[in-house]
C-alpha positions as CSV (number, residue, x, y, z in Angstrom):
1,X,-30.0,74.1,25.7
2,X,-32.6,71.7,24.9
3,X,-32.5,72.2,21.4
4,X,-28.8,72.3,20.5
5,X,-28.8,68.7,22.2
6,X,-32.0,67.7,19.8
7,X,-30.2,69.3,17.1
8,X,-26.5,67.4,18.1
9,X,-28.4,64.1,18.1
10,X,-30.0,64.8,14.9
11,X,-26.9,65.4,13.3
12,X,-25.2,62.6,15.0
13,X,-27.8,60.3,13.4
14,X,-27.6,61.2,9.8
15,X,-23.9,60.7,10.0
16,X,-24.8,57.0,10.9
17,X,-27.5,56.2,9.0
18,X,-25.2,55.6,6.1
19,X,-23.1,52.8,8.2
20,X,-26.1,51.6,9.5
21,X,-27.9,51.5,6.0
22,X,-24.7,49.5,4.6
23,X,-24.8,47.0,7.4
24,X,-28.4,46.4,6.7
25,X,-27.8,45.7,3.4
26,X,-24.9,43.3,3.9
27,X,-27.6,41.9,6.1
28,X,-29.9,41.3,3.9
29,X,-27.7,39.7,1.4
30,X,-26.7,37.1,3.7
31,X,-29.8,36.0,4.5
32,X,-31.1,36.2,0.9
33,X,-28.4,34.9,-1.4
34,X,-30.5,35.7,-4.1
35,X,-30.7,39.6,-4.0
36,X,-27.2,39.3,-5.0
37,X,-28.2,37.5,-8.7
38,X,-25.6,38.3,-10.9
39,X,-23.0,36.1,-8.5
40,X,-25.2,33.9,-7.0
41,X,-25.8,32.5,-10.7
42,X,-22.3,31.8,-11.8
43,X,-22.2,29.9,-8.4
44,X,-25.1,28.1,-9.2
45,X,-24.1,27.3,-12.8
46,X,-20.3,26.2,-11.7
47,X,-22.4,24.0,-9.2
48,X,-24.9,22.6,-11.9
49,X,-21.3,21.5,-14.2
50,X,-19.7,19.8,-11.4
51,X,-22.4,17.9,-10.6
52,X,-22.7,17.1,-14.1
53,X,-19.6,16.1,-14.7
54,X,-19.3,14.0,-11.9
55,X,-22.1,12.1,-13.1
56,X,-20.8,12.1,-16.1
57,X,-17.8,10.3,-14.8
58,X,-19.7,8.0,-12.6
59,X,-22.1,6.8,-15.6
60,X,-18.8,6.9,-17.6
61,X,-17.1,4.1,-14.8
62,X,-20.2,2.0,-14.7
63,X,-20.3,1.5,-18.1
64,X,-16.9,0.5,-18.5
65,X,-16.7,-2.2,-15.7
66,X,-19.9,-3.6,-17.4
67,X,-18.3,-3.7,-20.5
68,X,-15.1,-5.7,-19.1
69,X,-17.8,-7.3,-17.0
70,X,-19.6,-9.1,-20.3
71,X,-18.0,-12.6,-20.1
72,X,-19.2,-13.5,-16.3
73,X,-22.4,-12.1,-16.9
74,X,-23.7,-13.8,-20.4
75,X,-21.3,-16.9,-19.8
76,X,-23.1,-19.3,-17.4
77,X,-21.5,-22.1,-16.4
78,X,-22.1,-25.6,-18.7
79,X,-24.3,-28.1,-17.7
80,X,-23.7,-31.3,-19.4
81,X,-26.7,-34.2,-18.5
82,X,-27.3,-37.5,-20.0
83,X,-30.3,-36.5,-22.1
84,X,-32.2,-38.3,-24.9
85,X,-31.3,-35.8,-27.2
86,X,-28.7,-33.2,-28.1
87,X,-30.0,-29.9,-29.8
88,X,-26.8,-28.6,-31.8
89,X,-27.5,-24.9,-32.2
90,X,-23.8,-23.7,-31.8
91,X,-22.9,-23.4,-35.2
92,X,-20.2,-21.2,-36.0
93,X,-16.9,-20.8,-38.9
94,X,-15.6,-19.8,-34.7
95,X,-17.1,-22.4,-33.6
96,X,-15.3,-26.3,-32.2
97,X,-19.1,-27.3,-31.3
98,X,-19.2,-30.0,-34.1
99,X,-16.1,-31.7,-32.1
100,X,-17.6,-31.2,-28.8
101,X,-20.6,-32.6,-29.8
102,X,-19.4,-35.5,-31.4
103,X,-17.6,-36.5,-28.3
104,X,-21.0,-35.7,-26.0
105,X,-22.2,-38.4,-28.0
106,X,-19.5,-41.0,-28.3
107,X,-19.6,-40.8,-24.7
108,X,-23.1,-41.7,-24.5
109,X,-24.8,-38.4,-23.4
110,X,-27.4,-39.1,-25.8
111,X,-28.9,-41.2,-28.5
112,X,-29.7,-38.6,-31.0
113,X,-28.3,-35.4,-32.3
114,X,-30.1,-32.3,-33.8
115,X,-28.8,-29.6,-35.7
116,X,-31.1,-26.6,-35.2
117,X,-30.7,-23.7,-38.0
118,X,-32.9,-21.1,-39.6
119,X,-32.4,-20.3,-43.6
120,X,-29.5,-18.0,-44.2
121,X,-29.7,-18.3,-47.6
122,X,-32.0,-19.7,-50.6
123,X,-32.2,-23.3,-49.5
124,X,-29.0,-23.0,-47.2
125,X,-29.5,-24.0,-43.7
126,X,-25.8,-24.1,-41.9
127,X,-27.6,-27.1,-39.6
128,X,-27.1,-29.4,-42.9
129,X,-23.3,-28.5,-43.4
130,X,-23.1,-29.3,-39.6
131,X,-24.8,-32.5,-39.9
132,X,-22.0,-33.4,-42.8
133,X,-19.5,-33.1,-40.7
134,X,-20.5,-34.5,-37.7
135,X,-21.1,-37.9,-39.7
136,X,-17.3,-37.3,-41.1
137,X,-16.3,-37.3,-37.4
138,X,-18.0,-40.7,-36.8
139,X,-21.2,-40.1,-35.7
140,X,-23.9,-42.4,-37.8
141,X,-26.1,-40.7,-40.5
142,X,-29.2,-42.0,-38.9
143,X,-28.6,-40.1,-35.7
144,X,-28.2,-37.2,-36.9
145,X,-31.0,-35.3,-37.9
146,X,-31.1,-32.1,-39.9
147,X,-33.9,-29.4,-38.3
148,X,-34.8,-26.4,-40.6
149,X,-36.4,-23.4,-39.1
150,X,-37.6,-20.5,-40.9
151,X,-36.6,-16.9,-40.4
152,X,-37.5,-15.5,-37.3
153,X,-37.2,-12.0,-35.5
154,X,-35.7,-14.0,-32.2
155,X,-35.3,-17.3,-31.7
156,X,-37.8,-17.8,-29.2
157,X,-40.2,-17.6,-32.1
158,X,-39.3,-21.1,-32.6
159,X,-38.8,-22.8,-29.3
160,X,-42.8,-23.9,-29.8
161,X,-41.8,-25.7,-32.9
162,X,-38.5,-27.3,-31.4
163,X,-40.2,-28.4,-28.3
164,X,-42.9,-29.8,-30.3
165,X,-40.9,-31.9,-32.9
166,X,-38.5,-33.1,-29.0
167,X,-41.8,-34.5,-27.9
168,X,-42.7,-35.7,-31.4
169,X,-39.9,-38.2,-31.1
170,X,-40.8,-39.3,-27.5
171,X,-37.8,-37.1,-26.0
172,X,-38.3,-36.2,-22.6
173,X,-35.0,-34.8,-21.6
174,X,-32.5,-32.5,-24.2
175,X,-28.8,-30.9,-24.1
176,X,-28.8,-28.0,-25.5
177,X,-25.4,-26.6,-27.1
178,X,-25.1,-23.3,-27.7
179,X,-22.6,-20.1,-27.8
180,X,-21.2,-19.2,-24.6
181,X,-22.3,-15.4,-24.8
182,X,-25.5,-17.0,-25.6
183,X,-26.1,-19.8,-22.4
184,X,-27.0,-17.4,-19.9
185,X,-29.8,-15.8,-21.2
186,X,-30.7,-18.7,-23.9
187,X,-31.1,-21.2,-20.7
188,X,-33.4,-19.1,-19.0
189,X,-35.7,-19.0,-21.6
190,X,-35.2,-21.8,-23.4
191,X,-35.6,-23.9,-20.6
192,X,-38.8,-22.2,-19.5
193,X,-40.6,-23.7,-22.7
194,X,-39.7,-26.8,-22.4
195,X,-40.0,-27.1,-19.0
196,X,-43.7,-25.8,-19.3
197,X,-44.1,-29.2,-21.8
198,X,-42.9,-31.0,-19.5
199,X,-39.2,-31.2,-21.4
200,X,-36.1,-31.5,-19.0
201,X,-33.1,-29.2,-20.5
202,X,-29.4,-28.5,-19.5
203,X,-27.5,-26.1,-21.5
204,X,-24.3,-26.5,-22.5
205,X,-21.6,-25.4,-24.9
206,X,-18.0,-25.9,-26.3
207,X,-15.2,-25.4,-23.6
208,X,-13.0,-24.2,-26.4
209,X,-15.6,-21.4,-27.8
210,X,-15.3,-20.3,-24.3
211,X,-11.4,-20.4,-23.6
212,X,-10.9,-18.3,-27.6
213,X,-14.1,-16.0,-27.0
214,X,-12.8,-14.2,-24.0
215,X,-9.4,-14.8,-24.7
216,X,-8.4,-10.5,-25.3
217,X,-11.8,-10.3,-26.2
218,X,-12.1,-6.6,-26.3
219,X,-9.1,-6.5,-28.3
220,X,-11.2,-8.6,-31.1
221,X,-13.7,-7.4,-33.4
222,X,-15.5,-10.5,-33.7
223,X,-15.7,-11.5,-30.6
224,X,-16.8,-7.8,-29.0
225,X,-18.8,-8.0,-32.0
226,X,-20.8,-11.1,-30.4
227,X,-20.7,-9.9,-26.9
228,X,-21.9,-6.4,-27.5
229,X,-24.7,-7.7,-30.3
230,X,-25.6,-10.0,-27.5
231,X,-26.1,-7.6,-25.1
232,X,-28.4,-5.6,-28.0
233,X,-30.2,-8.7,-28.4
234,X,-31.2,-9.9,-25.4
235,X,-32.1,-6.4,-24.3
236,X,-34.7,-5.6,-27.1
237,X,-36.4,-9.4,-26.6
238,X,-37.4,-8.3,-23.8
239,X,-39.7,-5.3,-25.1
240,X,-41.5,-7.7,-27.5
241,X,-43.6,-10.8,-26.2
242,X,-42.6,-12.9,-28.6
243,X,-39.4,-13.0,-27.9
244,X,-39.7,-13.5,-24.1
């Protein structure tokens, strides 16, 4: 009697072993995702491209609200002081800076004018063509002076030699004109040199440059041109010394 029960409980065992095996196994796949490899990777790679993409699309966003963002954050706003002398470096064929800086000094913001230019050509320096006109607009020759630079990788390479030919002349205070997309950046380091020789600057620059440069900017290739290429610029000064 006590055997056929042993026996009817072995049997009874080995029947459930198989249920019991499969519920062990679910188990175990539950608690380790991983024994299940073949799935567990397509739901891993699915994961990995989402999360791409979506950073993708983020990067994608941020770069195109800087890219409409451009005007407010190169463009700072013009500050236009009495000063001994104007520095005219906003010389342009898109430029109304000779006008603009004709009036600055009918109006008695300063004494002087000089046109800053590096070579662009074999004895060609744009500041002389700027100084001509400027005296056609009524400015007298003797107050306007022509200053030739020479080539340089970024025009901080020759702040040293403006600053020192401002002081030359017993100038303690200058108005510099420059390009819109240029006064942010150019103010901030331009006025650190001559600050540091004891040269007071404001930086200003044509109100009509500003109105046509972002006027459906993006939809110009000039003008994107200047706005990206300052961008490019300004960003690789900053990996060489002499440019910063």
């Amino acid at each position: 009697m006590g055997k056929g029960v042993e026996v009817m409980e072995i049997t009874e065992r080995r029947k459930k072993s198989p249920e019991h095996f499969r519920l062990f196994r679910h188990l175990r796949l539950f608690r380790n995702p991983s024994a299940s490899t073949p799935n567990n990777q397509a739901a891993r790679r699915r994961r990995w491209t989402r999360r791409a993409l979506i950073s993708m699309g983020l990067s994608l966003a941020v770069c195109v609200a800087l890219f409409f963002a451009l005007p407010q954050l190169l463009i700072a706003p013009a500050d236009v002081t009495k000063s001994d002398v104007i520095l005219h470096n906003s010389i342009s064929p898109h430029s109304a800076a000779d006008e603009y800086v004709a009036d600055l000094y009918r109006q008695g913001f300063a004494r002087k004018i000089v046109c800053v230019s590096s070579q662009v050509s074999w004895e060609l320096y744009p500041g002389d063509f700027a100084r001509e006109h400027l005296i056609s607009l009524g400015v007298p020759a003797e107050d306007v002076i022509s200053m030739r630079l020479p080539i340089a990788p970024c025009g901080a390479v020759n702040f040293q030699s403006i600053v020192k030919f401002v002081k030359a002349n017993g100038w303690r205070s200058a108005l510099l004109v420059t390009h819109p997309e240029s006064s942010r950046y150019a103010g901030r380091l331009t006025r650190r040199f001559f600050e540091s020789e004891g040269v007071a600057l404001a930086v200003s620059y044509a109100p009509k440059d500003r109105e046509e440069l972002t006027q459906n900017w993006w939809g110009t290739h000039w003008k994107t041109q200047r706005m990206v290429g300052e961008v490019m610029n300004d960003t690789l000064d900053l990996f060489y010394s002499e440019c910063r």
